[in-house]
Each structure stands twice: as C-alpha cells, then as structure tokens.
N, C-alpha and C positions, 0 to 999 in steps of 0.2 A: 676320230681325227686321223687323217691321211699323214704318213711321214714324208718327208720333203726330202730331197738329197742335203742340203742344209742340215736339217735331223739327222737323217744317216751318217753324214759325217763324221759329227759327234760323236756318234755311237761307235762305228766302227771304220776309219776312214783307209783300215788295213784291210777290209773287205770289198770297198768301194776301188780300192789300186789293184788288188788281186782284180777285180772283175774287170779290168781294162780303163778304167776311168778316171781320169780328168781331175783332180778337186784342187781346193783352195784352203788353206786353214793356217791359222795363227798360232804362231807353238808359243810355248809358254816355259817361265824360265829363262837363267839368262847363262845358260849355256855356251850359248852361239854370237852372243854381243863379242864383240862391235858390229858385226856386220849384219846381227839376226836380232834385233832390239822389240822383246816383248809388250804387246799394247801400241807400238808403233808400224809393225813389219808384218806382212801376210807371205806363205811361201807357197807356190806352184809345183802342187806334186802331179809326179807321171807314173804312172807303173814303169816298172822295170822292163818287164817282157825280156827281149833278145837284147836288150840293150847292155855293153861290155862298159862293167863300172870301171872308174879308173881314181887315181889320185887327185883329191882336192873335189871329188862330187860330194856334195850334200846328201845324206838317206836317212829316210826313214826307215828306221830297222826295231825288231821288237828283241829287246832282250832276252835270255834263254828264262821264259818261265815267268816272264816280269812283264814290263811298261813297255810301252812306244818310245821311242827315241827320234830325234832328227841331229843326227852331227854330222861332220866331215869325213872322207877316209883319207887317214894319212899314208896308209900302206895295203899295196895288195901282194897277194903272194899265192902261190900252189901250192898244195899239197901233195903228198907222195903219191895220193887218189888220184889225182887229178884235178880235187875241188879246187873253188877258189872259196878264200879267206881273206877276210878285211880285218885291218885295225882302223879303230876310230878314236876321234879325238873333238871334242866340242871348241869351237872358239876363243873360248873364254876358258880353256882348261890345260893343262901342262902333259898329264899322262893319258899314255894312250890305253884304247880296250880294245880289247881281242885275246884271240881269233873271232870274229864275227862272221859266222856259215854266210857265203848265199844265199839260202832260205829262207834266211830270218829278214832279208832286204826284200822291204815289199813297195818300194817308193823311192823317187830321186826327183831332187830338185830342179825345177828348169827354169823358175825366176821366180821374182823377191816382189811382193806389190810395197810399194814406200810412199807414203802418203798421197795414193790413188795412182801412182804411177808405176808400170811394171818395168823392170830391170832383168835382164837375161843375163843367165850363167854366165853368155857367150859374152858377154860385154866386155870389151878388153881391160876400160879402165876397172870393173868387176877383176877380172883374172888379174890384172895385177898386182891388185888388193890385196887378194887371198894366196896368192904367192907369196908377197913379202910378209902378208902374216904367219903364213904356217912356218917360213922362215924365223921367225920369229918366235913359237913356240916355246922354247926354254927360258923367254924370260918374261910372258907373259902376265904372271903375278905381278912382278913388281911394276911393269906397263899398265896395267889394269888397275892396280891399287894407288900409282900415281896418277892416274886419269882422275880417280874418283873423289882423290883428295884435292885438287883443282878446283875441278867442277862444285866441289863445297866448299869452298872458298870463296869460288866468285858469287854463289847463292847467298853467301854471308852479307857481304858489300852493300 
C-alpha cells in the first residue's frame, strides 16, 4: 500500500514542515480552546524557514525529548549567543514554558479551517481576539471554569 501525504502526516507531520511543505491537521486537546476547539478546528501549518517568529504566532514545536506541541508564543527574547528563545503558553493555560530553542520550532500557524471555512492569522477581528486573550492570561481559570459551568447549565434546561 502507497503512503499518502495524509498518512505521512500522521506519522510525522515535523518531517513533512522541515521538508518545506504545506500541511493541514487537527490538534487535539484543549490546550489552545477558545480559539483552537478540538474535533471542531483544523490548523494550517507552514514551515518556518527564514520566517522571524514573533509574539502571539501559533508553533508547532517539539518539546526537548518529548511530543509535538502547537501553543502560542508569549515572549521572545536573545540570548547572550545570540539565539533566539521563546516562551510559550497554550490558550487555555495560565503558565508559561520556556526557554523554547529555535530549533525545536519546526511549524507556524497561518489559518484556522472552522467548519470548512479558513480564517487567517492576519484577520483583524482574529488579532484582536488573541490580543485581548493573552491579555487576559492570569485569569484565564476562572474565565474558563465559568464558561464551562454555564455552558452546563444551559445543557441542563
């Protein structure tokens, strides 16, 4: 049986963005909810290449030694090398992680498919979303935990 870039993805979709290419895939977890809603949301990865990361892009990054990741970066920063270093923070999450090398960023998000419709980073009403979210970050629990008590509420009804 022939593998299909569909297959490959699967497999390795951190091999498929190192190689220059294009893919589409559904992350999973609710990391990145509100805005990144599992079983609902498809994200548009890009390689990285020459491309200068900044604050608020979405990446796919592989943890040292561990899993794939897709979060946010809330911070970048130099080093006294000269690298650059990210911190990241999932949407759905309070603390941030880092230092995240360069290296380990093998992907960036450049739109959202939402129920067969794609969405670009660049979208303003998008950017201003995720500006008043990550603004929001330190009280994201209890925003989140009242969503969810709500939302089962009115499932009760």
């Amino acid at each position: 049986m022939k593998n299909t870039d569909a297959e490959k993805e699967k497999k390795n979709p951190e091999a498929l963005l190192r190689s220059g290419k294009t893919i589409e895939m559904s992350p999973h977890g609710w990391s990145m909810y509100p805005l990144i809603v599992p079983g609902r949301d498809r994200v548009i990865l890009s390689p990285v290449k020459d491309r200068k990361l900044k604050r608020l892009d979405i990446v796919l990054f592989r943890r040292e030694g561990s899993i794939l990741v897709i979060h946010r970066i809330a911070r970048c920063r130099r080093t006294a090398k000269g690298k650059n270093v990210y911190y990241i923070v999932g949407d759905n999450q309070k603390e941030l992680e880092g230092p995240v090398k360069e290296e380990n960023i093998c992907g960036v998000v450049t739109g959202i498919v939402r129920k067969g419709r794609r969405i670009s980073v660049n979208n303003l009403l998008y950017k201003a979303s995720v500006s008043i979210w990550m603004t929001l970050r330190p009280a994201r629990p209890i925003i989140s935990k009242s969503v969810s008590h709500i939302k089962k509420s009115l499932k009760t009804k």
